[in-house]
C-alpha positions in Angstrom: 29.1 -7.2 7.1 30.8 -9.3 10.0 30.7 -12.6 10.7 30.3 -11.6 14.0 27.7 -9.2 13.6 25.5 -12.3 11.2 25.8 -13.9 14.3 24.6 -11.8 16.5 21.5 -10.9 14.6 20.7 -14.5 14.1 21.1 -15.2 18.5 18.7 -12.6 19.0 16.2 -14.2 16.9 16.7 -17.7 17.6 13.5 -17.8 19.6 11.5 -17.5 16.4 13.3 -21.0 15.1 12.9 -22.6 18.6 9.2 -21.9 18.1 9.0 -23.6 14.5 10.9 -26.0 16.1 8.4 -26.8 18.7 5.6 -26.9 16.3 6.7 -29.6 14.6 7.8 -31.4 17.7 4.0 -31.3 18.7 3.1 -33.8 15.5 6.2 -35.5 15.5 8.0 -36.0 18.8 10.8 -37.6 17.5 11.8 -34.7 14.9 15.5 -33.8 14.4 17.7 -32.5 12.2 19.8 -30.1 10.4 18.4 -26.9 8.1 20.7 -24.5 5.9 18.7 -21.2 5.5 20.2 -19.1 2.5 18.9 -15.9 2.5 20.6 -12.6 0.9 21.2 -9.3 3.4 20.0 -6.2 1.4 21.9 -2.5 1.2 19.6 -1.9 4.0 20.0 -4.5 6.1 16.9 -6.3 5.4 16.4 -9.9 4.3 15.7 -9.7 0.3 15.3 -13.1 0.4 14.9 -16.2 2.5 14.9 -20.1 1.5 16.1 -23.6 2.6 18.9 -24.7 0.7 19.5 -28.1 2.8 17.4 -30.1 5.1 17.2 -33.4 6.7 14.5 -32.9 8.9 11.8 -34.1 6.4 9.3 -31.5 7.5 8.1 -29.1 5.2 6.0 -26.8 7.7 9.2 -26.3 10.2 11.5 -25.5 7.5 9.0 -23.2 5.8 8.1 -21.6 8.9 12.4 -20.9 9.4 12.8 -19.5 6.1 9.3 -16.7 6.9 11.2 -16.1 10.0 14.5 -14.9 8.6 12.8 -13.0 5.8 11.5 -10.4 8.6 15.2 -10.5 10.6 17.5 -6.9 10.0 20.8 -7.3 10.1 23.3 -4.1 10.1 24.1 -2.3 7.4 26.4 -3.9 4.6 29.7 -1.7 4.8 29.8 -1.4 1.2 26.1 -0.8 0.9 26.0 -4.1 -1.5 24.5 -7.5 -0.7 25.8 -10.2 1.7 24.6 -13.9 0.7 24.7 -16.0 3.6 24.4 -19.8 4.4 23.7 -20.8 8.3 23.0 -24.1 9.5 20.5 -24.7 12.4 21.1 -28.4 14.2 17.3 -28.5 15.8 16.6 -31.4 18.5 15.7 -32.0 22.0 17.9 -31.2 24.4 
């Protein structure tokens, strides 16, 4: 599985970590920070699992709510039909 095509996947579904995002920002204004999802890419493309492996945002709901989010993302197909771990960091503040 690409780089390029990890990427991809996780543009199109960077809405669903905006909106955990924002739901924080509702109680806490001044929330930012940076989140390392890990989460391993089945033979089938799906998300066999999903956590955080780094945080600094100090907010257990947005960070639980990114991991759920990734858990239900498809990626394409692994080449070799085995499983991709991946690590990707999300930088979340106001812009």
């Amino acid at each position: 599985l690409s780089r390029d095509g990890i990427r991809r996947t996780i543009s199109r579904h960077r809405n669903e970590v905006k909106f955990c995002y924002e739901q924080g920002l509702q109680g806490r204004p001044d929330l930012e920070g940076r989140v390392v999802t890990r989460f391993l890419i089945g033979p089938t493309g799906s998300v066999a699992s999903a956590s955080i492996q780094s945080s600094d945002l100090a907010d257990r709901r947005v960070e639980s709510c990114i991991a759920n989010a990734v858990r239900r993302w498809t990626f394409p197909t692994p080449e070799d039909g085995g499983i991709v771990r991946v690590s990707y960091p999300f930088l979340l503040r106001q812009r």
